[in-house]
C-alpha positions as CSV (number, residue, x, y, z in Angstrom):
1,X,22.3,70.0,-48.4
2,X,18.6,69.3,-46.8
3,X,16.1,71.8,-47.6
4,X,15.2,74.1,-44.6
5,X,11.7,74.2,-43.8
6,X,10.2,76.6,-41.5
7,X,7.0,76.1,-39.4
8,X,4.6,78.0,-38.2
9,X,3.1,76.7,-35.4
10,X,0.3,77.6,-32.6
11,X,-1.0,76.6,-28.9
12,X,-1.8,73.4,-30.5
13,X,2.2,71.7,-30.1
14,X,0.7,68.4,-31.1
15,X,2.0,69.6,-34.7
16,X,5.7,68.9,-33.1
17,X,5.2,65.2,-34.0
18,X,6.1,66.4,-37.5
19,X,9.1,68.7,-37.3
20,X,10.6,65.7,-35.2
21,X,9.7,62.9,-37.6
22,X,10.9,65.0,-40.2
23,X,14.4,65.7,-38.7
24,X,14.8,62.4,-36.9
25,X,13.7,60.4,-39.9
26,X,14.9,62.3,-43.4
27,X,17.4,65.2,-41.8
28,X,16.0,68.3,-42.8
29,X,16.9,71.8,-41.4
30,X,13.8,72.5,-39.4
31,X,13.0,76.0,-38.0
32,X,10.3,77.3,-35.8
33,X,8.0,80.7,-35.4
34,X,5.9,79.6,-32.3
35,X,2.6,81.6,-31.5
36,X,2.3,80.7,-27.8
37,X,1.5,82.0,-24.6
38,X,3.8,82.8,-22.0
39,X,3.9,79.3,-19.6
40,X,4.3,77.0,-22.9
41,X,7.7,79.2,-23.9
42,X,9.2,77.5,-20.5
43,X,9.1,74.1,-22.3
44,X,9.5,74.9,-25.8
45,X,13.2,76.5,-24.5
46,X,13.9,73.0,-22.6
47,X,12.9,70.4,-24.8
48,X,14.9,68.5,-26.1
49,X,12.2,66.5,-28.6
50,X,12.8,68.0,-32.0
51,X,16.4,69.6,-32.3
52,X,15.5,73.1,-34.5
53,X,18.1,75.5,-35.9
54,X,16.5,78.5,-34.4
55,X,13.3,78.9,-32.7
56,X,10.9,82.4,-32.7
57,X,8.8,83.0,-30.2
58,X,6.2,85.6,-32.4
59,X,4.9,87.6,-29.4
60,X,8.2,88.5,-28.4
61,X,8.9,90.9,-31.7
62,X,5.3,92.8,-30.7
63,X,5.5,95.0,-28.4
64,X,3.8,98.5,-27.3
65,X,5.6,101.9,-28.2
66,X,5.2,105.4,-28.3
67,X,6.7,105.4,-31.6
68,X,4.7,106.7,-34.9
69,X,3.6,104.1,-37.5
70,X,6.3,104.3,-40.6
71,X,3.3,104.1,-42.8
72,X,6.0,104.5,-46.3
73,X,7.1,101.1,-45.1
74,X,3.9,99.7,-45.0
75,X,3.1,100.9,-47.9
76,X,5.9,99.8,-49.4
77,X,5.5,96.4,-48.0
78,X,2.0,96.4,-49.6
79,X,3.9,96.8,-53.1
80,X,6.3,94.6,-52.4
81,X,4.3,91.4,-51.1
82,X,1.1,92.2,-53.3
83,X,-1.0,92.1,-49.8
84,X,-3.4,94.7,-48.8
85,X,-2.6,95.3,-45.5
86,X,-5.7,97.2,-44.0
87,X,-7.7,95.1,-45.5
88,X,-5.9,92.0,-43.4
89,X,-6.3,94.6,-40.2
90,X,-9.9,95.6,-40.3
91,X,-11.1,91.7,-40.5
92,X,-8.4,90.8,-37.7
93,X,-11.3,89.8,-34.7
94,X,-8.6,91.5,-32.3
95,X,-8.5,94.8,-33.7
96,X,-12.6,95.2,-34.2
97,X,-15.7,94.8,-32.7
98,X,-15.5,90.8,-31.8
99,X,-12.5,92.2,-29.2
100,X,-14.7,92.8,-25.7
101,X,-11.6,93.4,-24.3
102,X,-9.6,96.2,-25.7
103,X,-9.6,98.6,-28.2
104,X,-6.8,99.1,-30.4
105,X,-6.3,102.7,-31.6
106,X,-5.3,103.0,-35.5
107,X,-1.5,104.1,-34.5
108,X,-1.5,100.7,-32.5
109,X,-2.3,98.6,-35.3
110,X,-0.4,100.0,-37.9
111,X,2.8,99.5,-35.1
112,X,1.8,95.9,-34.9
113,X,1.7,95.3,-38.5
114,X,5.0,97.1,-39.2
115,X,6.8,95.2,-36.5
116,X,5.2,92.2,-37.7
117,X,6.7,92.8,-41.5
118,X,10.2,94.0,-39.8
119,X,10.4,90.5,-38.1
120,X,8.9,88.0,-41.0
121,X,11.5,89.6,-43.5
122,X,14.2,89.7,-40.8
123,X,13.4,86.1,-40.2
124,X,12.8,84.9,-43.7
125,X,16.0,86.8,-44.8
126,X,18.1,85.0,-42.0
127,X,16.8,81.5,-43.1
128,X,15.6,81.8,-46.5
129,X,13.5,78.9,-46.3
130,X,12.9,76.3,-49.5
131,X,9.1,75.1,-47.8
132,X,6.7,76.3,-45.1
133,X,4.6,74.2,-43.2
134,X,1.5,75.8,-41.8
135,X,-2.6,74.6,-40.8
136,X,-5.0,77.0,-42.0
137,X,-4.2,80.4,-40.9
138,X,-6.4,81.9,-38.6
139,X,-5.3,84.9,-38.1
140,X,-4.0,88.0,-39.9
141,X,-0.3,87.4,-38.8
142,X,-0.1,84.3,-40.1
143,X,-1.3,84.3,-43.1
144,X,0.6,87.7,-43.7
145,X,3.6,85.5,-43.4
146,X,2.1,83.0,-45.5
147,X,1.4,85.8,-48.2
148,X,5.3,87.1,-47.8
149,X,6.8,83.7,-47.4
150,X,4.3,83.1,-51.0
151,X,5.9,86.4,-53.1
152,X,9.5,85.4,-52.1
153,X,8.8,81.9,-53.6
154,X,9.3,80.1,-50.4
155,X,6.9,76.8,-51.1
156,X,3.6,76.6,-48.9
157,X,3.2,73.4,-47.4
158,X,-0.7,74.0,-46.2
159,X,-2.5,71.2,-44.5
160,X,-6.1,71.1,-44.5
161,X,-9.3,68.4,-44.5
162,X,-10.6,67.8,-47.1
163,X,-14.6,67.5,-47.8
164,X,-14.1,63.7,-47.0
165,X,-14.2,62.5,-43.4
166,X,-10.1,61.6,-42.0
167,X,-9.1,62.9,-45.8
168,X,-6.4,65.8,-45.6
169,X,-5.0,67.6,-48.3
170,X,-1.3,69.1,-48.5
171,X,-1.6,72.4,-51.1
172,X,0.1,75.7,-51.9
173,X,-3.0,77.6,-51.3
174,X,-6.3,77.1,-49.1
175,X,-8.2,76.6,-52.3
176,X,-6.1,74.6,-53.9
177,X,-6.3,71.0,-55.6
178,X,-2.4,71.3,-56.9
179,X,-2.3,68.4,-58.8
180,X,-5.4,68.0,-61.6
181,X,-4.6,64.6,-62.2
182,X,-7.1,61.7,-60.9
183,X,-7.6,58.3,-60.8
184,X,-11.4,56.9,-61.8
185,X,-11.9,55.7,-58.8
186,X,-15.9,56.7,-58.9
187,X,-18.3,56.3,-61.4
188,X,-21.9,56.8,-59.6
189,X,-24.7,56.7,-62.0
190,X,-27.0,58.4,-60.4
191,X,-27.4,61.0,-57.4
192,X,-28.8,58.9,-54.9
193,X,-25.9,56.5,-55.1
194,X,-23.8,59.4,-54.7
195,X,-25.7,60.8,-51.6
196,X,-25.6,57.4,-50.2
197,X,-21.6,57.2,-50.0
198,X,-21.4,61.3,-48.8
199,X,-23.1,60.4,-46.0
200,X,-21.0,57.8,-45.4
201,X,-17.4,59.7,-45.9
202,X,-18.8,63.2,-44.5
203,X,-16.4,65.5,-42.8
204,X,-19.1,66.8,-40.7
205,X,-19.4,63.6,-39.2
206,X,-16.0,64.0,-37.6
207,X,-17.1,67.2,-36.1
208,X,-19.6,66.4,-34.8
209,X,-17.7,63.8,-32.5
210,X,-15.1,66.5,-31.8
211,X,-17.4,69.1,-30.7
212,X,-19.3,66.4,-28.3
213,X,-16.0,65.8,-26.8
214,X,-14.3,69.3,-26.9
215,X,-14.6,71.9,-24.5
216,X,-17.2,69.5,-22.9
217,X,-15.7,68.4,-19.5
218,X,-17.7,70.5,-16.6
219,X,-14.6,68.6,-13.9
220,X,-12.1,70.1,-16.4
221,X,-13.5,73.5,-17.3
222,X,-13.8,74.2,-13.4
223,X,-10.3,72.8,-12.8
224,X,-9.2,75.0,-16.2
225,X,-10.9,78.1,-13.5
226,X,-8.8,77.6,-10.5
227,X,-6.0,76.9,-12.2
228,X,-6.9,80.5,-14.2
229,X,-7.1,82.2,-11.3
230,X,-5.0,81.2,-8.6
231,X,-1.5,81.3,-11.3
232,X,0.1,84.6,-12.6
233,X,-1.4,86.0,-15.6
234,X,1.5,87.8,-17.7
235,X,-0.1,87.2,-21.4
236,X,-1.9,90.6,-21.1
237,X,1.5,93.0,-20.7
238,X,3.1,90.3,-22.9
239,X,0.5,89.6,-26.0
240,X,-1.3,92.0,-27.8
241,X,-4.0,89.2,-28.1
242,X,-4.4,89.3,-24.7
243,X,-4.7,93.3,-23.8
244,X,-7.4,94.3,-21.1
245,X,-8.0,90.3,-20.5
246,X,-7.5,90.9,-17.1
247,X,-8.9,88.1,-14.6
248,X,-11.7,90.3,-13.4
249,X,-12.8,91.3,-16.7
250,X,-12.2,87.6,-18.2
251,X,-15.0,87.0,-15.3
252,X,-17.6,90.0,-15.9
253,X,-17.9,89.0,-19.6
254,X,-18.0,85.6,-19.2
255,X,-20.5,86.4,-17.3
256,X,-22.7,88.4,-19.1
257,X,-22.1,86.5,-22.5
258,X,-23.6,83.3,-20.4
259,X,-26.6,85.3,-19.2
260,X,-27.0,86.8,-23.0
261,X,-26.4,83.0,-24.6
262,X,-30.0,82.3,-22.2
263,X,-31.8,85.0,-23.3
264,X,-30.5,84.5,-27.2
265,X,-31.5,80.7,-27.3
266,X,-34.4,81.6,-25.4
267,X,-35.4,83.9,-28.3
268,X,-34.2,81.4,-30.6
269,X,-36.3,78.5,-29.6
270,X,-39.2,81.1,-29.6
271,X,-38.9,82.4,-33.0
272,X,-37.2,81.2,-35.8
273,X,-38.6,78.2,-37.8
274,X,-38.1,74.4,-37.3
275,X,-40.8,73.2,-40.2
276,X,-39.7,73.6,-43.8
277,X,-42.5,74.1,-46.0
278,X,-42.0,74.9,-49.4
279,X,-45.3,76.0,-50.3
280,X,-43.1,79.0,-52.6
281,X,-39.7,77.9,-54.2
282,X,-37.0,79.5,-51.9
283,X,-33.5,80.0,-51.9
284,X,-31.3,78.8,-49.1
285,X,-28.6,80.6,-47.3
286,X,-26.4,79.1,-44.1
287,X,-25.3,81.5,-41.8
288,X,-21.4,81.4,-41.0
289,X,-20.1,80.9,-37.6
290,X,-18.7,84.5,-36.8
291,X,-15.7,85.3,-36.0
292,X,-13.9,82.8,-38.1
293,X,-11.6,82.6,-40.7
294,X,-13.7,81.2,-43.3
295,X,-15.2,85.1,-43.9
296,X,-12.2,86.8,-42.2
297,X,-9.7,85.5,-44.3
298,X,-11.2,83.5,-47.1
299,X,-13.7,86.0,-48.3
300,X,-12.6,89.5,-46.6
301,X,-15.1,91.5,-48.7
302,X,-18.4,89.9,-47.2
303,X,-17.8,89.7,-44.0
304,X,-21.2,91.6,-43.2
305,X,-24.0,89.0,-43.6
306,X,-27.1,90.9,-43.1
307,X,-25.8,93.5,-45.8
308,X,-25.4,89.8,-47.9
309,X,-29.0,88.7,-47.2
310,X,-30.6,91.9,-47.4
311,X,-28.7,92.0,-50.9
312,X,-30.2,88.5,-52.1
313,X,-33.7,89.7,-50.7
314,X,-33.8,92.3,-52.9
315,X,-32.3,90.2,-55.5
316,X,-35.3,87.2,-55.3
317,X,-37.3,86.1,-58.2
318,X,-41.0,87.0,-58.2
319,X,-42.5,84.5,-55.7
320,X,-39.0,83.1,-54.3
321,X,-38.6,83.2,-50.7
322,X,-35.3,83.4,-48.9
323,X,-34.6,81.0,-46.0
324,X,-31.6,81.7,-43.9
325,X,-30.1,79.0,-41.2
326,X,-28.5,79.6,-37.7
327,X,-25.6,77.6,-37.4
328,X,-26.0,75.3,-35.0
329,X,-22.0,75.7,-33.7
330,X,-23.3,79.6,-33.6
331,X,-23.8,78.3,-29.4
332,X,-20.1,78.3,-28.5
333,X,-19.6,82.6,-29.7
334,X,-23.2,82.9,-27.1
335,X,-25.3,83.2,-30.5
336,X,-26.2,86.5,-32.2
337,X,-27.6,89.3,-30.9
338,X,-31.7,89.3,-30.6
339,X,-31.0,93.0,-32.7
340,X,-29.9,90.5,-36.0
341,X,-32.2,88.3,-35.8
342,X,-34.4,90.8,-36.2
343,X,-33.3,92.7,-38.7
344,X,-33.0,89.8,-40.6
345,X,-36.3,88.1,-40.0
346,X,-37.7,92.2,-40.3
347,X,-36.7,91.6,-44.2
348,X,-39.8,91.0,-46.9
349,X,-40.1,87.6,-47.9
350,X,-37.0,86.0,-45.3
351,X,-37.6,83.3,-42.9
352,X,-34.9,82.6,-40.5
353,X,-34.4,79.3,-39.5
354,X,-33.5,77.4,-36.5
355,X,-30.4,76.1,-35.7
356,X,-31.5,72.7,-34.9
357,X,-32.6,71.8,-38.7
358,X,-30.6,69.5,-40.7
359,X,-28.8,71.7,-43.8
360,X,-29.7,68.8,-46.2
361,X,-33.4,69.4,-45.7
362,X,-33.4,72.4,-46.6
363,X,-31.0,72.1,-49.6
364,X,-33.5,69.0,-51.0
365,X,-36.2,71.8,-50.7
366,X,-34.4,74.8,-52.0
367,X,-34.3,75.7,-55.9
368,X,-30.6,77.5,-55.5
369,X,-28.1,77.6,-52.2
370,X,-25.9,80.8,-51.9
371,X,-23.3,80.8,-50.1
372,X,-20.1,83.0,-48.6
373,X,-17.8,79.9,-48.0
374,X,-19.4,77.1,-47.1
375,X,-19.6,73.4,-47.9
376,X,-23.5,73.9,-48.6
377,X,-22.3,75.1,-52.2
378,X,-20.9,71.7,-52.9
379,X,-23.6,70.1,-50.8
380,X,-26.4,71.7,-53.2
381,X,-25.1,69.5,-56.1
382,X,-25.5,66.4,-54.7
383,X,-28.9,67.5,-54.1
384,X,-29.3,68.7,-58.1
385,X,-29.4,72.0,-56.9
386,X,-27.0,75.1,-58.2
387,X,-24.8,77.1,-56.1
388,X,-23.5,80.6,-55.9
389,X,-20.7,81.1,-53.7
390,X,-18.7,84.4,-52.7
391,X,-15.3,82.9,-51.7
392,X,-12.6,80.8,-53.5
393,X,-13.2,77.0,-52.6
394,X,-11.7,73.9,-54.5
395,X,-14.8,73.2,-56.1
396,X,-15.5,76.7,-57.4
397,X,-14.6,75.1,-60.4
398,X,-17.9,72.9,-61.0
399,X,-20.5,74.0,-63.5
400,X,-22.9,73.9,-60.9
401,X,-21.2,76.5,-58.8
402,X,-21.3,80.0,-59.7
403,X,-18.6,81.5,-58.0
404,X,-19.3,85.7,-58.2
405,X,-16.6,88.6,-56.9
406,X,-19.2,91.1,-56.0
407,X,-22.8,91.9,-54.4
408,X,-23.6,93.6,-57.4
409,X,-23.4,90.3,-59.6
410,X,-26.0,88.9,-56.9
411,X,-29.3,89.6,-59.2
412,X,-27.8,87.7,-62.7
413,X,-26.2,85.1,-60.8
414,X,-29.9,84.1,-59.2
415,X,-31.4,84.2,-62.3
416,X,-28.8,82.4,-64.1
417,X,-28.3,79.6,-62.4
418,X,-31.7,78.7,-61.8
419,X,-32.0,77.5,-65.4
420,X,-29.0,75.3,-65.2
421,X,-28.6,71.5,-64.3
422,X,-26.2,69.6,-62.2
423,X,-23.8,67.0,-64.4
424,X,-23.3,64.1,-62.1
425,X,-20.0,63.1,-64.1
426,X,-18.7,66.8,-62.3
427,X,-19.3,65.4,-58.9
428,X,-17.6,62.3,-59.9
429,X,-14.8,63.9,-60.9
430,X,-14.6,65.7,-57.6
431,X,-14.9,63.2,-55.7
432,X,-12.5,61.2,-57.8
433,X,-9.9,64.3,-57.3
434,X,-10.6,64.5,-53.7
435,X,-9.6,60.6,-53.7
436,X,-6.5,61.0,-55.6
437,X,-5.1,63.6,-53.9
438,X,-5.6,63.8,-50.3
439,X,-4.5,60.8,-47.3
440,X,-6.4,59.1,-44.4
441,X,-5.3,60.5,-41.2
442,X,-7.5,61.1,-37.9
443,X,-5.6,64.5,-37.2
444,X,-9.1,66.1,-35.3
445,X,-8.6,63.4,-32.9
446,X,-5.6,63.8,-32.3
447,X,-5.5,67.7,-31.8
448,X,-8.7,66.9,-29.5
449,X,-6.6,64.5,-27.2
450,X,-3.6,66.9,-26.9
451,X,-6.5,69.2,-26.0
452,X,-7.9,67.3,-23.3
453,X,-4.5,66.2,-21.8
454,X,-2.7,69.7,-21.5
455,X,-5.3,72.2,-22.0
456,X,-8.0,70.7,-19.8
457,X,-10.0,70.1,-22.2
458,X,-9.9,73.2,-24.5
459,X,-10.7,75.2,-21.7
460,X,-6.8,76.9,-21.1
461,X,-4.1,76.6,-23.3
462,X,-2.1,78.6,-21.2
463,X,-0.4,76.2,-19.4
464,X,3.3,74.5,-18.4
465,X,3.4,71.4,-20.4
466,X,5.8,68.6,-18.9
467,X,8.1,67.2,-21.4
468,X,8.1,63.8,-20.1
469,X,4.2,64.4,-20.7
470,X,4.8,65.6,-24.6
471,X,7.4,62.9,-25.3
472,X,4.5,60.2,-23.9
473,X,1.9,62.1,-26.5
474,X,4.3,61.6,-29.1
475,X,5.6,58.3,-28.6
476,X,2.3,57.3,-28.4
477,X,0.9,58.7,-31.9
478,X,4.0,58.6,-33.6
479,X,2.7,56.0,-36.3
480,X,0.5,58.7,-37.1
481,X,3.0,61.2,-37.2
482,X,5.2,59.2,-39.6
483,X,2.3,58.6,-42.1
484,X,1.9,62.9,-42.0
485,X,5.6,63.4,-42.1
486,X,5.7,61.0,-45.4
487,X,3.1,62.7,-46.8
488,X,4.9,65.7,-46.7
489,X,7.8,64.1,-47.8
490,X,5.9,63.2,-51.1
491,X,5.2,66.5,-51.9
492,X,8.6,67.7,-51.1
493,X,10.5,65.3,-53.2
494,X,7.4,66.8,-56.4
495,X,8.9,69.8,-55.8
């Protein structure tokens, strides 16, 4: 018998090139929990691309009711699954204060997360699944399925990018390096050789490109409008993501966000620093891109920054500075609000910095980067510099990084790691792991095209999508979809 595999998968249906490689090409069972919008369902219920058992359609199951919470089954699930569900709830950017739309009461989000449970076990006990496939997860939903699907000892499947520009990574966790084994690929013999080929084989690189060709179309974002406005909106009675998103108040805070995005850069440009001089050691800190999952989900505990910095500022060394960044991609949530910037920049002995300045420079500078999950804690080593970073990563492992579980550990980690050394053999036995256990795919473009050829450009994703159109996409990439599906195969077969 095949093994059934189960995928979870979002607005972004270019990931059906795999379920269909997979099925076409080595037979397995396939099934599908699809978190979609309303006009999407139309094709997903027609096609006839990728044959699954049984397709779920997750905002179907989650629906408003009168009802009270059964909060003994949510606590029960909590035991059970080893997952803290309020926890997951109170960083969900739906339920709190990044939500300018609506404002769930506690009853409403206890009902979504017991009707969420009810339908991942129902479903999971139905299939009972041997492997899910899944991206990152985003959201709380999904990786609450990802945490019950990981205590009933269903195998993740989780694809990711790696540190290394077009290298993705296939693990059981978002942390995770599964295999330790590594070929010597690498051998640098000295730092500069090493920064030399990072620059070269940099992720960001790739993001760069994407974001300079993502959500970047003015013809398509005011096509993306009409096309909003003049077609029936049923996502907001429909999906709990969508309450209060009426088209009129879609319009006033659009709006107002783009006249407080003026007023934010404006204050930007006029205040925080673009020279680096390191006339006093400092310690460097990159602000995180908020909301996102890489505080939301991968470090759940810090998720307020300006309690972080305020807790390194106290923390400093006798003449040590603190320089924090703005991050530069900070422009596409309309900035922060002038009120942190100046709280932050109102703390003793804390520059902030502008957006516009290169990370490296300021890690060459630095004596120590601290971090809450960010690629600047690796980054700091090819530099010579130490790291301290608050989240789980898959190179919390190297000596140079001091990975710490509370704020409280903040003051001995500083004073720690600025006595230690960076080992370049570590960096070449990342790199030589990274290597070894990740393949060359340009996945970011291809999630970018499908973006600018059914979802104008990033700009809707709510939208009918012809399947003439999708079996074109997919015809067309599908030498890239076999290499991902054997991939995948690979780590199936390991077990």
């Amino acid at each position: 018998m095949s093994s059934k595999i189960i995928f979870w998968i979002n607005d972004d249906l270019s990931g059906l090139g795999l379920p269909k490689i997979l099925q076409e090409k080595y037979n397995f069972d396939t099934f599908g929990i699809f978190d979609v919008t309303d006009k999407p369902k139309k094709f997903l219920k027609k096609q006839k691309l990728i044959n699954f058992s049984k397709i779920w359609f997750f905002h179907d199951h989650i629906y408003k009711t009168n009802q009270k919470p059964d909060k003994e089954f949510l606590k029960l699930i909590e035991e059970k699954y080893k997952v803290d569900l309020r926890l997951l709830a109170s960083n969900e950017r739906f339920f709190n204060k990044f939500n300018q739309f609506y404002k769930f009461s506690s009853d409403e989000i206890l009902l979504i997360l017991e009707q969420e449970c009810k339908l991942f076990e129902k479903i999971l006990d139905e299939v009972k699944p041997d492997f899910l496939i899944t991206g990152i997860t985003t959201l709380h939903y999904n990786h609450l399925f990802y945490k019950i699907c990981q205590a009933r000892g269903v195998k993740i499947l989780m694809l990711r990018q790696s540190y290394l520009r077009g290298k993705y990574i296939i693990a059981s966790r978002t942390y995770l390096i599964d295999d330790a084994k590594y070929n010597e690929k690498y051998n640098f013999g000295s730092l500069q050789e090493f920064q030399n080929h990072m620059k070269k084989h940099d992720a960001g690189t790739d993001l760069v490109i994407v974001k300079n060709k993502f959500l970047n179309s003015k013809t398509k974002y005011f096509q993306a409008i009409l096309k909003y406005l003049f077609t029936n909106n049923s996502n907001l009675k429909t999906h709990f993501t969508y309450y209060g998103r009426t088209k009129f108040a879609v319009l006033r805070i659009t709006l107002i966000n783009e006249i407080k995005k003026k007023f934010r850069k404006y204050f930007i440009n006029k205040n925080l620093i673009r020279n680096i001089e390191n006339k006093k050691p400092f310690i460097y800190f990159p602000l995180h891109v908020e909301p996102e999952r890489s505080m939301l989900i991968a470090a759940p505990l810090f998720t307020n920054q300006i309690e972080v910095i305020t807790k390194i500022a106290k923390s400093l060394p006798n003449g040590y500075n603190l320089y924090v960044k703005e991050h530069p991609t900070m422009v596409i949530r309309e900035w922060r609000s002038i009120s942190d910037y100046k709280q932050i920049m109102s703390l003793p002995n804390v520059m902030l910095i502008h957006p516009s300045v290169k990370s490296d420079d300021i890690i060459k500078k630095s004596s120590l980067v601290i971090s809450i999950n960010s690629t600047s804690g690796l980054e700091a080593g090819f530099y010579n510099k130490q790291s301290i970073t608050l989240s789980d990563q898959d190179f919390s492992y190297l000596s140079f990084v001091n990975q710490i579980k509370t704020l409280q550990e903040i003051p001995d980690a500083i004073k720690t790691s600025l006595k230690k050394k960076v080992n370049i053999s570590d960096l070449n036995n990342y790199l030589n792991l990274i290597e070894s256990n990740s393949f060359e795919l340009n996945l970011l473009y291809l999630s970018t095209e499908f973006a600018d050829i059914f979802h104008y450009n990033g700009f809707l994703v709510d939208v009918e999508i012809s399947i003439d159109k999708m079996r074109s996409f997919l015809e067309k990439y599908r030498n890239s979809f076999e290499k991902l599906a054997a991939e995948f195969v690979k780590k199936i077969q390991n077990g």
